[in-house]
N, C-alpha and C positions, 0 to 999 in steps of 0.2 A: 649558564646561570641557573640555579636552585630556585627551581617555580613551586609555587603552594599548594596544596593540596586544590583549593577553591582555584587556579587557575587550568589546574589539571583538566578538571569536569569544566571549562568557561566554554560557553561559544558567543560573549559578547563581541561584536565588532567584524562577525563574521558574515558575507552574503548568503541565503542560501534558496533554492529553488522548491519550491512544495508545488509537484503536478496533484493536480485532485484536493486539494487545499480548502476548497468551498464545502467538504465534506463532515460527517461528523467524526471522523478519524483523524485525517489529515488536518483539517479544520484545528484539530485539540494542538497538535503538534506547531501548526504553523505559531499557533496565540502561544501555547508554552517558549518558544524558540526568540519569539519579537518580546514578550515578557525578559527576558535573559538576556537583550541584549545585542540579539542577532537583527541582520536587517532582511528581512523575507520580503519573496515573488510569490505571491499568494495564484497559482495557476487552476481554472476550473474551466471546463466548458460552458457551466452556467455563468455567465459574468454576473450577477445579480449575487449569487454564491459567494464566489471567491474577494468582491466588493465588502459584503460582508464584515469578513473573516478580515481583511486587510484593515479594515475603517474599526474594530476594534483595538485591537495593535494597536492604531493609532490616536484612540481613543485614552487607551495604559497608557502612552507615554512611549510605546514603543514606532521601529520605523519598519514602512511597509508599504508595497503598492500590489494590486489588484492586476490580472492579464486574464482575459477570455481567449482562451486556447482550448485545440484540437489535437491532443498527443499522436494522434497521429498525419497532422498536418503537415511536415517537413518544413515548407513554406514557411508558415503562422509560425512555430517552433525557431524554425532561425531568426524571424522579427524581434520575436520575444528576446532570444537571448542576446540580440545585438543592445535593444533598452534597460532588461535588468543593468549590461554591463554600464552604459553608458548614464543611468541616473543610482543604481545600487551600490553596484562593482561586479567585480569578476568574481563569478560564484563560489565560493569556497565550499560548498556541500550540495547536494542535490536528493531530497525524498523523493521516490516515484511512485505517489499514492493513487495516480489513474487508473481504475481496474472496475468489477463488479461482472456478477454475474447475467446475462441472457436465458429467458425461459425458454427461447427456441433450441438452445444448448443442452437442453434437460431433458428428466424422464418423468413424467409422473407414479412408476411404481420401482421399487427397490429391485425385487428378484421376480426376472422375469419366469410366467407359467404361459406351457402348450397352449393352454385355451385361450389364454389372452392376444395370440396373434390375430390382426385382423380385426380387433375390437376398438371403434373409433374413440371410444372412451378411456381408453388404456394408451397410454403414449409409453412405449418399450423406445429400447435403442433401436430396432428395425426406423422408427418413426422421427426419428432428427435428421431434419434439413442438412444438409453440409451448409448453410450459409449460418445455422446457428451456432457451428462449429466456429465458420468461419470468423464471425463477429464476434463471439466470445475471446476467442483466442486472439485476434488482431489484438482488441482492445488490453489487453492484461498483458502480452507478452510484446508486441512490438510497440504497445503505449511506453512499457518500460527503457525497449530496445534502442527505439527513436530517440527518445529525451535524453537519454545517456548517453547519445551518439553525437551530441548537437551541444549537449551542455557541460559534458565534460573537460572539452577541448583547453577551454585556458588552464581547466585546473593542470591537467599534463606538461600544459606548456609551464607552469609556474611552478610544478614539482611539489601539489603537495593540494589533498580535497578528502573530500569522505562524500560516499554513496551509501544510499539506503533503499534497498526495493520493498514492496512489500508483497510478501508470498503471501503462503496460507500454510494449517496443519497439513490442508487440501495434499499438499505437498510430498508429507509423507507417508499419510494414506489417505485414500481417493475417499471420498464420503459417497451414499449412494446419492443416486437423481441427478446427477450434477458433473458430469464424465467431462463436456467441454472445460467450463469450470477448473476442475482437479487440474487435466491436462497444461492448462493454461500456467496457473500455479505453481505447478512441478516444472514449467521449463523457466518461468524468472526465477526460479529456486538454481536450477541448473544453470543458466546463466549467467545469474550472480558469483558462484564459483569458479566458471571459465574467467570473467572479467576480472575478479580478484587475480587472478592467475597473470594475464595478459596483462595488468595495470603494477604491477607486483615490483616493478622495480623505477616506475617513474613518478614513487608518493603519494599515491589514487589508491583508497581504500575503498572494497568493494562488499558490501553488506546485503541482509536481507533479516526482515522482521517477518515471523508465522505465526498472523494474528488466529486467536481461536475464535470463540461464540463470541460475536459483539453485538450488541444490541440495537444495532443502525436500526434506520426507517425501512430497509429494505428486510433486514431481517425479522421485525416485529410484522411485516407484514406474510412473512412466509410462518410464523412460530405463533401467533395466533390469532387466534380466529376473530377477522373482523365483527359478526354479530355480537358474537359472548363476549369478548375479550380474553376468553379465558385459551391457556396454554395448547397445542397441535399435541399429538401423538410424537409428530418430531421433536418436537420443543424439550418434552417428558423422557427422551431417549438424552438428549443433549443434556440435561442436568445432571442427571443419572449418571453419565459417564463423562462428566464433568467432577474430580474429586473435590476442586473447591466452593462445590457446591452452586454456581451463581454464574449470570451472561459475565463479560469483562465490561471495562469502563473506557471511552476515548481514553483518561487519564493513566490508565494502565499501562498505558505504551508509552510514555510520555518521559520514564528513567532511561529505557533500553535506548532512544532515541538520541538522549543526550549525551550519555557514554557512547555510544556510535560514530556521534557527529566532533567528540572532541577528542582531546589528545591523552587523555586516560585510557583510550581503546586503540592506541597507536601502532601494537601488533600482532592487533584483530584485521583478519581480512578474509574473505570467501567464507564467513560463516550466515545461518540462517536459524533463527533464533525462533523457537517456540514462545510465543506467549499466550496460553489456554490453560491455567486454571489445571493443568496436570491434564489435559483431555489424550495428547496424545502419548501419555506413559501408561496411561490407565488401561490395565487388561481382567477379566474376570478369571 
């Protein structure tokens, strides 16, 4: 049967799962998604968050419930998905927005100099913990790994879902300070494409979003400066080599997600989608 253009792009009537949901990213996505018609698992580790985020949904008109999860909880993870099924349904889509970055993962200087070895005030790569490695990278790449492993399953069985991770530009090239981070990035980038690969003939499409500058709370507080308010040396590099001039908006991500998640992107798979404002075509 000859479906409409407007049924093409629909995800009304669809379950789907948003880890990191209580966020200002995922957050936008989950409200855009229950606006349209989908019925969302609002997932955050802050329950107070993802509460939220659910109680407006249903505030619109739209249908939604709240879960306080640990993506990397296994346990918690499989509760969750036995409830969504059992008051939602069986997920038809799954956002994997659980991520963020660790300052123990970091460096505080760009390119390292001779003299600065040994200088407690200078944090080089000599100077990272392996557990800020560690926790960085848990959390973004087996946050993704887990929930797709656990949430996945009826879609396969029922022959037919759409996945969305979210990378970063991180991805396709490493920013400096930030090495765990990048690392992190680049393997649910990489993963995302094995999975499309692996899922490729049982109806499970497997995606990924490479958010650029966005403006979260985490990032206004790295981009400037508490006292002044006014913009970091970093901040002034990111505009700069930003061609469209400006951070992004939640709202930004908010088209690529719903072509992802419906059947107008039907053979789309193992791709991982830049959205930065031109950041990463931009070369001088």
């Amino acid at each position: 049967m000859k479906r409409s253009l407007e049924q093409y792009f629909s995800v009304a009537g669809k379950t789907g799962i948003v880890t990191g949901g209580g966020g200002a990213l995922c957050g936008a996505m989950a409200r855009a998604l229950g606006a349209l018609g989908a019925r969302v698992a609002v997932l955050d580790l802050d329950p107070a968050a993802s509460g939220r985020v659910a109680e407006e949904i249903r505030r619109q008109g739209g249908t939604a419930e709240a879960f306080a999860c640990d993506v990397l909880d296994t346990g918690r993870l499989r509760e969750v998905y036995a409830a969504v099924c059992a008051s939602l349904g069986t997920p038809d889509f799954l956002i994997n927005g659980a991520g963020g970055n660790n300052p123990k993962g970091s460096t505080t200087v760009e390119i390292i100099e001779r003299s600065e070895l040994g200088e407690a005030e200078r944090k080089t790569f000599f100077d990272i913990p392996p557990e800020g490695i560690r926790e960085t990278f848990d959390l973004n790449f087996l946050g993704t790994f887990l929930p797709t492993q656990i949430f996945t399953r009826g879609m396969v069985e029922r022959g037919c879902g759409s996945v969305v991770n979210i990378s970063s530009m991180n991805a396709f090239t490493p920013l400096t300070k930030i090495p765990a981070y990048s690392a992190a990035k680049a393997a649910v980038a990489n993963f995302t494409r094995w999975l499309a690969v692996h899922f490729a003939r049982v109806g499970v499409r497997v995606n990924a979003l490479a958010p650029g500058f966005f403006l979260t709370e985490q990032l206004r507080f790295l981009h400037y400066d508490r006292e002044t308010g006014q913009p970091t040396e970093r901040a002034r590099k990111v505009i700069a080599h930003t061609p469209m001039g400006r951070y992004g908006e939640p709202e930004d991500l908010i088209g690529a997600v719903i072509w992802l998640l419906s059947e107008s992107s039907s053979f789309v798979t193992g791709t991982v989608i830049p959205i930065d404002g031109g950041f990463s075509s931009y070369s001088i």
